[in-house]
MIDO-734918 format. One record per residue: residue in one letter; x, z negated, y of N, C-alpha, C in turn. Coordinates in steps of 0.2 Angstrom, whole numbers, plus 5000, padded with zeros to 4 digits. Layout:
N
AXZYXZYXZY;...
% end
This chain:
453
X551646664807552346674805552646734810;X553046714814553446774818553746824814;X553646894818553946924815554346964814;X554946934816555446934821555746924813;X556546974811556846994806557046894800;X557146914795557446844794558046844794;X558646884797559046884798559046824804;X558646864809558646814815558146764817;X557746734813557646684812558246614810;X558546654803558946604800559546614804;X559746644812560246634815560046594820;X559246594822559146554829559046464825;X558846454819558646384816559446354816;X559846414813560746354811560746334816;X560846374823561046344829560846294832;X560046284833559646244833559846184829;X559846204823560146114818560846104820;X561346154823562046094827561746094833;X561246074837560946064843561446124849;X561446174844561846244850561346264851;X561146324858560946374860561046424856;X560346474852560646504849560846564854;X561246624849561746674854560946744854;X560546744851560046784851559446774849;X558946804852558246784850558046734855;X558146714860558046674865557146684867;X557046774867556546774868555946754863;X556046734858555646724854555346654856;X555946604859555446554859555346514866;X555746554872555546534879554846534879;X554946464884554446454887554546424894;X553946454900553946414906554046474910;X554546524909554946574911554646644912;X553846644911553346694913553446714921;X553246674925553446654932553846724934;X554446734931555146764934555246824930;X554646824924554846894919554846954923;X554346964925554347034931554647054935;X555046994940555447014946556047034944;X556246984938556947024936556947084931;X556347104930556347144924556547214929;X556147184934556247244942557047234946;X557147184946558047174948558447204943;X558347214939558847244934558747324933;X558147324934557847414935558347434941;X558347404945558647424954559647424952;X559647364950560347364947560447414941;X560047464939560547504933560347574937;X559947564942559747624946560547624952;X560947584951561747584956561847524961;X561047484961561047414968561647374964;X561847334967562147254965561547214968;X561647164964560947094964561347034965;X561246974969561346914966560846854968;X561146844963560446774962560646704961;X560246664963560646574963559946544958;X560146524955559546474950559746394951;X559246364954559446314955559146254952;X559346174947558746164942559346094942;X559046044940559345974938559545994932;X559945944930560045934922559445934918;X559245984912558845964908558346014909;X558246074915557946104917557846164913;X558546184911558646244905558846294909;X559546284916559846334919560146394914;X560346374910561046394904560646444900;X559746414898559546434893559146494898;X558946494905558946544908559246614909;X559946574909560546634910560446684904;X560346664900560746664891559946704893;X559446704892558846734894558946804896;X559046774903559246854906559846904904;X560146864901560746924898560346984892;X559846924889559646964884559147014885;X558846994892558347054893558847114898;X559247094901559747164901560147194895;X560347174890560547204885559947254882;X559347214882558947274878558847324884;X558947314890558447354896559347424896;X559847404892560447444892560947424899;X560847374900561447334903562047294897;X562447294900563147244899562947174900;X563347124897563147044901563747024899;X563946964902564746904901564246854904;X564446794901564346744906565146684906;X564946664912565846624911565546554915;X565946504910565746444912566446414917;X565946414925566646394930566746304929;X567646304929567546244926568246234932;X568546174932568946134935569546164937;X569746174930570146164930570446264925;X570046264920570146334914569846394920;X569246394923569046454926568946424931;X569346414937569246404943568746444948;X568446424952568146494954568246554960;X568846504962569246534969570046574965;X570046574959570446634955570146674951;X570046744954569546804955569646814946;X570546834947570646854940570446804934;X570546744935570246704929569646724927;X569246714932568446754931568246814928;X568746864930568746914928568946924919;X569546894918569646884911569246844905;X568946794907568246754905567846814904;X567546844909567046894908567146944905;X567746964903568047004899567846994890;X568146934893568246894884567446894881;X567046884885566246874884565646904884;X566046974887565747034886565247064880;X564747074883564247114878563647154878;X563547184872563047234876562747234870;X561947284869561647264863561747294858;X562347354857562547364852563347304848;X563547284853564147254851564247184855;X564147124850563847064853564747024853;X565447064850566147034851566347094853;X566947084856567547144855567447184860;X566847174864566747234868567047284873;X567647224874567847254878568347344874;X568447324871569047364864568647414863;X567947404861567647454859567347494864;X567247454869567147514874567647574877;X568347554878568647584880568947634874;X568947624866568747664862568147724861;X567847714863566947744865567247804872;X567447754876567747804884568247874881;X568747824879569247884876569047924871;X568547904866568047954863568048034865;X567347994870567048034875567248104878;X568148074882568548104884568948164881;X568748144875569248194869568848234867;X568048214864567548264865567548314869;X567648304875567448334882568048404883;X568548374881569248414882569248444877;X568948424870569148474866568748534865;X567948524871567748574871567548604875;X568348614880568348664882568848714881;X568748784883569148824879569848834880;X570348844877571048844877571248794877;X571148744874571148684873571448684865;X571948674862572348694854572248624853;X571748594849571448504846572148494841;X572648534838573348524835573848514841;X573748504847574448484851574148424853;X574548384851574348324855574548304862;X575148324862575448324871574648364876;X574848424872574248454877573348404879;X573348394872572748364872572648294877;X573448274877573448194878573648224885;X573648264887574048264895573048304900;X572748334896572248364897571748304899;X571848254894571248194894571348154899;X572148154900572548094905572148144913;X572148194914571848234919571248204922;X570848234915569948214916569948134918;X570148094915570348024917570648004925;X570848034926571048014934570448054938;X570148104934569448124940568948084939;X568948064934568448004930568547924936;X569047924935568947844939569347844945;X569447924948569547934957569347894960;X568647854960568547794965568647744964;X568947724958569047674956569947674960;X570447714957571047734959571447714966;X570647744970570847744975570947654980;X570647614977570847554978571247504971;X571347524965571447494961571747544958;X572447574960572447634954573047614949;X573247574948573347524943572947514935;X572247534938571747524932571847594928;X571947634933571947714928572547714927;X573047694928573647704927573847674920;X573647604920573547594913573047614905;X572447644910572047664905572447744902;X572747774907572947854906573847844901;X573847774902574947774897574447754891;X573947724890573647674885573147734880;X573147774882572647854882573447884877;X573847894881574547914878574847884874;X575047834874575247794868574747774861;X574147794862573647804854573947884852;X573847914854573947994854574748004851;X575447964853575847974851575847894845;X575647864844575547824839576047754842;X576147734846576347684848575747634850;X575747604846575347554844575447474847;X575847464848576347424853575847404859;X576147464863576047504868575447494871;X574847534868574247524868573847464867;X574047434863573647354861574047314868;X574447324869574847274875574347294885;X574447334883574047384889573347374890;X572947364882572447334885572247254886;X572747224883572647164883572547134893;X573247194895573347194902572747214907;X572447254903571747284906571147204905;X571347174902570647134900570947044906;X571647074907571847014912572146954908;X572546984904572746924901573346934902;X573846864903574346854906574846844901;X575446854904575946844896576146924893;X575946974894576147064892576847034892;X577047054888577947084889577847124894;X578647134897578647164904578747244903;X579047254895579247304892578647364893;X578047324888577547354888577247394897;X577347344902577047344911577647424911;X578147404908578647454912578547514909;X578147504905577947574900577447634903;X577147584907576447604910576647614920;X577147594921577547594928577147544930;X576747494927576347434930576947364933;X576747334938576947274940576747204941;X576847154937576547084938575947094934;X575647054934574947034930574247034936;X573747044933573147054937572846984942;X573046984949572946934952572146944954;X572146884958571546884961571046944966;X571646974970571447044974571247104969;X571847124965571647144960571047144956;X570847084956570447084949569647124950;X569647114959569047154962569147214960;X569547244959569847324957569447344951;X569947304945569547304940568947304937;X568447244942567947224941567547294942;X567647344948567347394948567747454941;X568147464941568347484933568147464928;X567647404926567347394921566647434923;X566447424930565847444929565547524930;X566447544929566447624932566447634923;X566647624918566747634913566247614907;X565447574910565247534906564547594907;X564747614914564147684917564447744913;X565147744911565247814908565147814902;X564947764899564847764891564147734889;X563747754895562947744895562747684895;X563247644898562847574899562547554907;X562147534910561947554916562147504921;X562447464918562647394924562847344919;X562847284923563347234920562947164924;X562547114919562647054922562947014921;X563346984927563646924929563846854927;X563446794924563346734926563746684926;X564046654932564446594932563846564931;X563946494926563446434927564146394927;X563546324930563646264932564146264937;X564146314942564646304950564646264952;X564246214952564246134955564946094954;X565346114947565846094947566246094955;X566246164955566746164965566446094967;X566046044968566146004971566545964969;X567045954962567345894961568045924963;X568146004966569045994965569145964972;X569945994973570245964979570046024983;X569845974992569546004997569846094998;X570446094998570846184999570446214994;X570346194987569946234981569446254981;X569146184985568246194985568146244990;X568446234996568346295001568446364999;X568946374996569146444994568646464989;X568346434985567846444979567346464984;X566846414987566446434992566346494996;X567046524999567146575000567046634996;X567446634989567346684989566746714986;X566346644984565546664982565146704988;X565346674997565046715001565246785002;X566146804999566346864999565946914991;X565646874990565446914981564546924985;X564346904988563646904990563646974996;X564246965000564147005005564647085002;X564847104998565247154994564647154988;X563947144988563547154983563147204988;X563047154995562247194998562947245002;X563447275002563947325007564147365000;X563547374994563747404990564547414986;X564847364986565547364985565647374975;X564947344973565147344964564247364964;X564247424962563547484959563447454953;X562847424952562547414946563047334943;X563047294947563247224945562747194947;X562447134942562147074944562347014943;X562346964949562846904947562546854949;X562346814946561646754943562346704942;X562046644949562546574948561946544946;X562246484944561746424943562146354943;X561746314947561946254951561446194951;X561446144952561146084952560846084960;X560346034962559946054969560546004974;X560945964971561445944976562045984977;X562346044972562446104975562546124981;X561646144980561346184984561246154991;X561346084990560946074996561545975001;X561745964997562245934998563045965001;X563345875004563745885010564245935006;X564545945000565245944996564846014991;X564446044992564246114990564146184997;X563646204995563646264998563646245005;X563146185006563246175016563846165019;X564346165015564946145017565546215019;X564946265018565046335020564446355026;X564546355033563646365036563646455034;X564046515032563846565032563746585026;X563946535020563646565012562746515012;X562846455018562246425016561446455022;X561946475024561446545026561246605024;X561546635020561346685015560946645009;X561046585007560646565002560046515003;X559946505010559246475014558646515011;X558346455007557646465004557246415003;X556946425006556246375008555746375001;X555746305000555246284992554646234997;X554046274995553546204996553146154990;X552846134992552746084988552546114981;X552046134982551846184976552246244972;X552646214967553346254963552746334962;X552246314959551746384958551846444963;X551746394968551946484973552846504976;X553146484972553846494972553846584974;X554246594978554446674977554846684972;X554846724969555546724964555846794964;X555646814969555946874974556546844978;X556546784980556946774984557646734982;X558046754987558946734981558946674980;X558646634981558846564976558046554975;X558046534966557646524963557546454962;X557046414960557046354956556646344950;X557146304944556446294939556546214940;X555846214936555646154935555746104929;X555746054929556046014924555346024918;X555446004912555446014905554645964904;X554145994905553545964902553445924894;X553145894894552945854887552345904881;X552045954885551746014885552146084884;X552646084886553146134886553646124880;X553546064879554246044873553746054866;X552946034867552646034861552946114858;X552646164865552546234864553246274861;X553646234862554346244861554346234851;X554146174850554146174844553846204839;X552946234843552546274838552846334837;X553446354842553546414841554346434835;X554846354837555146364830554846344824;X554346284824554046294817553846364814;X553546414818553346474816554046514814;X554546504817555146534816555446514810;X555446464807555646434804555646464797;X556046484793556246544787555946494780;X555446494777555246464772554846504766;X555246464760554646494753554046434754;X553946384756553446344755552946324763;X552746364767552446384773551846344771;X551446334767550946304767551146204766;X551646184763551946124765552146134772;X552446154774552746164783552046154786;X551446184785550846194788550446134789;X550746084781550346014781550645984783;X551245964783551645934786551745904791;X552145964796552245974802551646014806;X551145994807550546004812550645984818;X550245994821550345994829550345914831;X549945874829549945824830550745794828;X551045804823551745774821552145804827;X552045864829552445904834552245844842;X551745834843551645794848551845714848;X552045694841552345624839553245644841;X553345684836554045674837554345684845;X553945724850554145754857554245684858;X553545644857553545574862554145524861;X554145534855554845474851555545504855;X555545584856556445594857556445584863;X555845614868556045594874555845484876;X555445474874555545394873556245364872;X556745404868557345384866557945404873;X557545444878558045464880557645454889;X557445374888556945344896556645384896;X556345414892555445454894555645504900;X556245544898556445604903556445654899;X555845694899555645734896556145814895;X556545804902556745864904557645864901;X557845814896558445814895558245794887;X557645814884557245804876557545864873;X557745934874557345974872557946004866;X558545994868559045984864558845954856;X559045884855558945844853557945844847;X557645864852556945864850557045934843;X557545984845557446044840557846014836;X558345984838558845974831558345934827;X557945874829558045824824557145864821;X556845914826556545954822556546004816;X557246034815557346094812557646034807;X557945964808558145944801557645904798;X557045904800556345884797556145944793;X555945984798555746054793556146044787;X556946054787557146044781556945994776;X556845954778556845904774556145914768;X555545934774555045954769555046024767;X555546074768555646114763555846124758;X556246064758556746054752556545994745;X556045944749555745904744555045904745;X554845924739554245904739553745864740;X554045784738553845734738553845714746;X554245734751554445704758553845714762;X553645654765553045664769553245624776;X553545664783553745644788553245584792;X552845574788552445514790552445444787;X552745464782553145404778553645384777;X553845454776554845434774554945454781;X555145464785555345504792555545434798;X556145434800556345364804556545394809;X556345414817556745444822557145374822;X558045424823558545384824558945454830;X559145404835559545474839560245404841;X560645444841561345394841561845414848;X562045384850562345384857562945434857;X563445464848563845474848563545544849;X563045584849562645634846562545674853;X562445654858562345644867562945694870;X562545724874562845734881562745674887;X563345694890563245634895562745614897;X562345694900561845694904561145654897;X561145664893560745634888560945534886;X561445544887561745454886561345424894;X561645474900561245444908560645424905;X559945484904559445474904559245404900;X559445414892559345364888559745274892;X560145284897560445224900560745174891;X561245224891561945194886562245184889;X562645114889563245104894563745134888;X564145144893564745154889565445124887;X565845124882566345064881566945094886;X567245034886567745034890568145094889;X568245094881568645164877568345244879;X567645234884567545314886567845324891;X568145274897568245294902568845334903;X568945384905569545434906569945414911;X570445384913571145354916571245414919;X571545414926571945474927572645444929;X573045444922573945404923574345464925;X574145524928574745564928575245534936;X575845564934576145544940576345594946;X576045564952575745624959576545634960;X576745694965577145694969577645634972;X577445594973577545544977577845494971;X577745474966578045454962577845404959;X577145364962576745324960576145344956;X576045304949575745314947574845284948;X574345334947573545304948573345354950;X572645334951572145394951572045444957;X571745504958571945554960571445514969;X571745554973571345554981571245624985;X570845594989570645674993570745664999;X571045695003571045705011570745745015;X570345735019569945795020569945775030;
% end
């Protein structure tokens, strides 16, 4: 039995039974991912010691890119780093708009005391801090709040002098939003930070409160970026990991977008090693046509030059020192192991039915059935194999008489699928999946969209 809290057990199994990734405890039940424990445990040492890091994970569908990321965040949070991860999409997180990125990562901020909200609570924590500091020093009257609030607005502008000097918009808001708690304008404050986390839409009342102009653009949001990581180091957190997953989206927009995305991942790589953001780690993950196709990174020769990584035939001797990484797709050996380790996990009054039950042998039928169901592609099973795992366990938890060898029918249904799981299993799909694009172009004809390149 793991022994690992029941709390978080009974948080990593729910997830698992709606086929989610759970949000914690990752480490309990990776596998595969031994290979890479070291170097990053070392990348993150270097990263809270002030480097910026970046890294490219590169893996087909089914590999366990996602569950990689979600990995590393977790071993930065206990090592005392921050983590966000932001999923770049088309269309919601573009990746050639800095600020969108920036507000995502905002929103998904976390660290290991405070897994929502963090960003509020940290700037709560900051201004804490600052009020401590001031109030003890001497001539300091803790009954006048102008003095106190004008004292702390001080200490706050020496506090994030380098951040100012390129972004001083960031301290400008933090020091009206410092003032506006202190005199009770609640408004004010709540508005100001919203602006600080990059979200669009402030009243203009509130910006003219703070002598602020316009919302947090793409140039800016570099600004900020280093203002989160100025303030994440002032309240003893030691760095910040990064993750965009599945970048490969940049291959489907339009050619002006793709380029610009492209770009600006080679301007985030070259502003990491020119020391530009201390203690940031920014971990993308991409698909190997990505990495290595006409409509990805080659399609830049100076980001595909920074990211030139030679893999030989033998995945064993991979560097994992070096900026692009690969894993390997999802063994039948590996998914067993995967399973022995949530049966362990798995929170029960009746452990020795579990034990007769589901034994290693049944663990090694079910693998072969899921991924059977899904063209014997092992490496898109592993979803699907915990779900219809954990709702076995239950099953023999809850009935006594239930014997997965008799009563137990593997049934996996089309509607239950990701695409990439419908590909493997080769579903066709009905006509009713196919998504139209009727909108009307410029031009004033209606049909589907085109590229010019």
């Amino acid at each position: 039995m793991s022994t690992a809290s029941p709390l978080k057990r009974t948080e990593i199994i729910d997830a698992l039974r709606n086929g989610a990734v759970p949000r914690h405890g990752l480490e309990l039940f990776a596998v595969g991912l031994e290979p890479f424990a070291q170097t990053l445990d070392e990348e993150l040492d270097a990263v809270a010691a002030g480097r910026g890091k970046f890294k490219a994970v590169r893996g087909d569908y089914g590999t366990g890119k996602t569950f990689f990321a979600s990995w590393l965040e977790h071993k930065a949070r206990q090592r005392g780093l921050a983590s966000a991860m932001v999923q770049v999409s088309e269309t919601d997180t573009p990746l050639y708009r800095m600020e969108t990125v920036y507000r995502r990562a905002i929103e998904s901020l976390q660290t290991k005391e405070w897994s929502s909200g963090a960003f509020r609570t940290l700037i709560d924590r900051w201004f804490y801090n600052l009020e401590e500091e001031v109030l003890g020093e001497a001539g300091v009257d803790p009954n006048n709040a102008d003095k106190v609030g004008h004292a702390v607005g001080d200490l706050l502008e020496r506090r994030l002098a380098s951040v100012s000097a390129t972004q001083p918009q960031f301290a400008a808001a933090l020091r009206r939003c410092h003032t506006a708690r202190v005199k009770g304008e609640h408004a004010i404050a709540e508005g100001l930070v919203a602006w600080l986390m990059g979200q669009p839409n402030v009243s203009a009342d509130i910006k003219r409160a703070a002598g602020l102009k316009g919302d947090v653009d793409h140039d800016g949001a570099a600004g900020f970026l280093r203002g989160l990581l100025e303030l994440l180091k002032q309240t003893g957190r030691s760095g910040l990991v990064l993750v965009l997953d599945e970048v490969e989206t940049i291959q489907r927009v339009r050619a002006d977008s793709r380029e610009k995305s492209l770009n600006a991942l080679r301007q985030l790589i070259d502003d990491l090693a020119a020391g530009r953001f201390p203690g940031l780690y920014v971990l993308i993950t991409g698909t190997p046509q990505f990495f290595d196709g006409t409509q990805g990174v080659q399609r830049l020769p100076p980001l595909a030059q920074r990211l030139q990584t030679e893999f030989g035939k033998l995945a064993k001797f991979d560097n994992p020192r070096a900026i692009q990484i690969r894993l390997q797709p999802f063994s039948h050996e590996k998914l067993v192991e995967v399973g022995r380790r949530i049966r362990d996990l798995f929170p029960t009054k009746n452990a020795d039915r579990i034990a007769k039950h589901v034994d290693d042998e049944l663990l090694e039928t079910l693998a072969r059935g899921v991924a059977g169901k899904l063209g014997g592609k092992v490496g898109t099973a592993p979803r699907l194999f915990l779900k219809r795992l954990v709702g076995l366990l239950d099953q023999v938890e809850l009935h006594a008489e239930f014997d997965p060898r008799v009563h137990y029918e593997l049934v996996v249904s089309a509607n239950e699928m990701t695409d990439e799981e419908r590909d493997a299993a080769g579903v066709v799909r009905s006509v009713a999946d196919i998504q139209l694009d009727i909108s009307m172009p410029a031009n004033g004809k209606a049909g589907g969209t085109s590229e010019i390149e």
